[in-house]
N, C-alpha and C positions, 0 to 999 in steps of 0.2 A: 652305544653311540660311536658312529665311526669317526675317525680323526678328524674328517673334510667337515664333519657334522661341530665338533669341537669348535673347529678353527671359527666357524659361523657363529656359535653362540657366544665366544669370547671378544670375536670383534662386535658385535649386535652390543655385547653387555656395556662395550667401552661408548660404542658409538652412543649411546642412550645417555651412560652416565656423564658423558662432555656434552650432550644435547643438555642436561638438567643442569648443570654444576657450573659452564658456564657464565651465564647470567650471575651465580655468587659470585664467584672468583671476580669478575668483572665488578661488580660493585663494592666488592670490599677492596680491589684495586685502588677506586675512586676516591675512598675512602682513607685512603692515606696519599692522596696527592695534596698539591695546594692546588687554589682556586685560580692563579696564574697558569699551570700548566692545563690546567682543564678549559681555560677559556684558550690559550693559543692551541689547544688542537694537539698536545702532546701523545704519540702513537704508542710508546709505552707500558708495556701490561703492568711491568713491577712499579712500582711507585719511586724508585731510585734512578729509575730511565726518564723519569718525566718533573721531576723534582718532588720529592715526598714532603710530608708534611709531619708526618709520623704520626703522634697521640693525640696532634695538637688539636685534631678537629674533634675526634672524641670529647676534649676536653670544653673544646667552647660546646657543641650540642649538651653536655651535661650540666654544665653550668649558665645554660637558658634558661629562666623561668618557666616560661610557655612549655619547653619542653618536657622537663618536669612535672609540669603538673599535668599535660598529654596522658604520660605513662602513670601516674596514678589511676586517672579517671578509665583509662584502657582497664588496667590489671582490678578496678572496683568495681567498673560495670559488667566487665568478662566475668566474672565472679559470681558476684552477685547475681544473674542470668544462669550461668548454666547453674549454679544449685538450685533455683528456683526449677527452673526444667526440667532436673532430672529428678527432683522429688516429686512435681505433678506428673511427670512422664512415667515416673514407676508405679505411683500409684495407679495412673488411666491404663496403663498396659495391662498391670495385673488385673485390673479388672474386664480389660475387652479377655483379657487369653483364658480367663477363668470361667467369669459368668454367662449368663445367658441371658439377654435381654433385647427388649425389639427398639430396633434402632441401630444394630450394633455395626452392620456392615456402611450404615448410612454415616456414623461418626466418622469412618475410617477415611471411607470417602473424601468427605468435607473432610478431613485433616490431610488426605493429601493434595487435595485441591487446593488449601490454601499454602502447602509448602510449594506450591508452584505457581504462585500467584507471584509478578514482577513486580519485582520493588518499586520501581518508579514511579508505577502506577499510584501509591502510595502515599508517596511523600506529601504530596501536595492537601489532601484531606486530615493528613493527620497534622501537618502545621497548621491549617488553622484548627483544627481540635487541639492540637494541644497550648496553642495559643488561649484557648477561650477556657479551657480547663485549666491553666496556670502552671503546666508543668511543662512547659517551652524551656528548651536550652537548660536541662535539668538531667541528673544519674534516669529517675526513673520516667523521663518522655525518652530515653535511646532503652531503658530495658523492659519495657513494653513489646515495643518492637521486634528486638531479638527474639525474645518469648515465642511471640506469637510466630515467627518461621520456624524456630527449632523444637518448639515441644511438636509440631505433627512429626515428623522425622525422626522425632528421641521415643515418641510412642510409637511409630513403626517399625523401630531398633530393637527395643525392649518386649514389645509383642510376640515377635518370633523366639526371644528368648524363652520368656517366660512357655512360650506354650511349648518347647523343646523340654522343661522339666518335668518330671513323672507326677501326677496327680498323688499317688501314693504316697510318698514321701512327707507330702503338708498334710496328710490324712495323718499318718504313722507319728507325727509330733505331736497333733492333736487326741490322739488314743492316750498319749506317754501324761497330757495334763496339758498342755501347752493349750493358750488361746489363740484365734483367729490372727490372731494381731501377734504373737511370739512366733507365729509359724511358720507367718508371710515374713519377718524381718530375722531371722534367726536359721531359715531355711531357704527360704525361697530367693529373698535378696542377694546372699554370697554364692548361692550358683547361678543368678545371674546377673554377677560381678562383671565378665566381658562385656556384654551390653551396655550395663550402667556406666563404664568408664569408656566406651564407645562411644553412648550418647555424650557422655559430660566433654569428651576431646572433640566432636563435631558442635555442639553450642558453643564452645570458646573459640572454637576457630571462627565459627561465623561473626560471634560478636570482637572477638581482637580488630579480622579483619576488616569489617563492614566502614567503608567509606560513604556511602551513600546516606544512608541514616545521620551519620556523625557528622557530615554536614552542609545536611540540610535541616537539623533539627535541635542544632546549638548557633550560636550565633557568638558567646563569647569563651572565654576560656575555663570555665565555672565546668562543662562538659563536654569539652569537645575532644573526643579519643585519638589518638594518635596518626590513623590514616589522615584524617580532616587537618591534624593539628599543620603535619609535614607539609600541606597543601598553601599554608597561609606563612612557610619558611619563607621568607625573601632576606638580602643583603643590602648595602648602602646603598646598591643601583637597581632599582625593582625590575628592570630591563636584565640584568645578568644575575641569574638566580643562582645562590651558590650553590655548585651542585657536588663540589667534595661535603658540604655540611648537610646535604639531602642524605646522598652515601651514606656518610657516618649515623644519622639519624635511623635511616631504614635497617640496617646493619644491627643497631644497638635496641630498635622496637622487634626486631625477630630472634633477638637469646631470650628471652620467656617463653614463645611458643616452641624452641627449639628443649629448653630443659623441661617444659612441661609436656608435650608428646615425648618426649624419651622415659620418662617416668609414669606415665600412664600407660605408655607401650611396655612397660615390665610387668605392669599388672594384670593389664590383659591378657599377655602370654600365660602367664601363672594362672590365674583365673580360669584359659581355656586347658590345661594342663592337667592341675590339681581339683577344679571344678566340674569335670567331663565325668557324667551319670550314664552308667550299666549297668543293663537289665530291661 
C-alpha cells in the first residue's frame, strides 16, 4: 500500500470514528451538566464550560423508583427472551440443517417473512389480544413479541452454522456409544458456539432496545423496559423536560449492553478460533 493510500485509509478511519463517537461524547457531555445550562443554551462540550453537575444527576436517575425498576424489567425480559430463543432456535436449526422433511424450504420462508414483518403493523391486534387474554402490561405480553421476531433470525444464524459442521463427526460420537441427544449437545453445540452467542447477542439487543412494544404494550411500571420507561421522564415543568436526567439515564441504560457485547464478543472470537473444523 502506497503512502497517499495510508494517508486515505487513516483519515477515512478517524473520519468514521468522530462520525460514530460523537453522538456519545455528546450525550455523556449532557450528562454531567445541570439542567440550567442545558436549558440557556450553554455551547460547551466539557461540562466545566457550561456549568457541571457532576455525579449528581447520576445520582437522582438511580435513586428513581421508576427508574429502577425500568432496568430490572429490561435486564429480566432481555433475558428471559433470548434464552428462550436461542434454545428453540437451536433446536429448529439443527433440525432444518440436518433433516429432510417436506416443508422445509416453506418454514424458512415464513420465518423470514415474519422477521420482516413491521412492527407497527402489530401493535394494535396484539393489544387488544393481549388485553383479552390477560397478559397486558405483563414480563410475558413484551416476551412473546420479542420471540416471535428474533427466533426467525436466530434460526437463520444458526442454520448456516450448523450445516458448516461435518456430518461425520455426530456420526463418529455416535459409533464411540453416544446417543442422539449426547452428540447433538456435547458435539455439535460447542462447534456451533459463534452462532449461538451471535444469535443470543442479536435477541438482547432487540429485546433491550425495542421501544415500540414496551410502550405500547404496558401501560404501568409493573413492565415497562427502559426505552418506554425514559419516554414518560418529565421534571417539575412537564413543558422543560430535563434533559441532563434523559443523558444520565440513556448513558447508564447502555453499560449492560456495552459489558454484555464485549463478553460475548470474546466468545465468539474463541469459538471461531478454537471451534474451526478441517477436513
Amino acid at each position: 500500500m502506497s503512502t497517499k493510500n495510508k494517508i486515505g485509509v487513516v483519515i477515512g478511519a478517524v473520519l468514521i470514528l468522530v462520525w460514530c463517537l460523537l453522538p456519545v461524547a455528546w450525550i455523556i457531555s449532557l450528562s454531567f451538566k445541570s439542567q440550567d445550562a442545558i436549558t440557556n443554551g450553554s455551547p460547551g462540550f466539557l461540562p466545566s464550560e457550561g456549568g457541571g453537575a457532576g455525579w449528581q444527576n447520576y445520582s437522582d436517575v438511580l435513586a428513581d423508583e421508576q427508574f429502577r425498576r425500568a432496568i430490572f424489567n429490561s435486564i429480566g425480559i432481555s433475558l428471559i427472551a433470548t434464552a428462550l430463543s436461542v434454545i428453540i432456535a437451536t433446536l429448529a436449526a439443527y433440525a432444518i440443517a440436518r433433516l429432510e422433511f417436506t416443508g422445509k424450504k416453506f418454514v424458512l420462508t415464513l420465518a423470514l417473512v415474519i422477521a420482516m414483518f413491521p412492527v407497527v403493523s402489530l401493535v394494535g391486534p396484539l393489544f387488544d389480544m393481549w388485553r383479552t387474554f390477560g397478559i397486558y402490561d405483563t414480563w410475558p405480553g413484551l416476551i412473546i413479541p420479542y420471540m416471535s421476531f428474533t427466533l426467525p433470525l436466530a434460526i437463520w444464524t444458526l442454520s448456516a452454522f450448523f450445516r458448516e459442521i461435518p456430518w461425520e463427526m455426530e456420526q463418529a460420537a455416535q459409533v464411540d456409544g453416544a446417543t442422539s441427544w449426547q452428540a447433538f449437545r456435547k458435539v455439535i453445540v460447542p462447534l456451533a458456539a459463534p452462532g449461538v452467542f451471535t444469535a443470543a447477542i442479536l435477541t438482547f439487543f432487540f429485546a433491550w432496545n425495542d421501544f415500540v412494544f414496551g410502550i405500547s404494550l404496558t401501560s404501568t411500571e409493573n413492565a415497562r423496559p427502559i426505552p418506554a420507561a425514559l419516554s414518560f421522564f418529565v421534571g417539575a415543568d412537564p413543558f422543560n423536560r430535563p434533559a441532563s436526567l434523559l443523558a444520565a439515564g440513556a448513558v447508564v441504560s447502555t453499560i449492560p449492553i456495552i459489558v454484555i457485547v464485549l463478553l460475548f464478543q470474546r466468545k465468539i472470537v474463541a469459538g471461531l478460533t478454537s471451534g474451526a473444523v478441517k477436513g
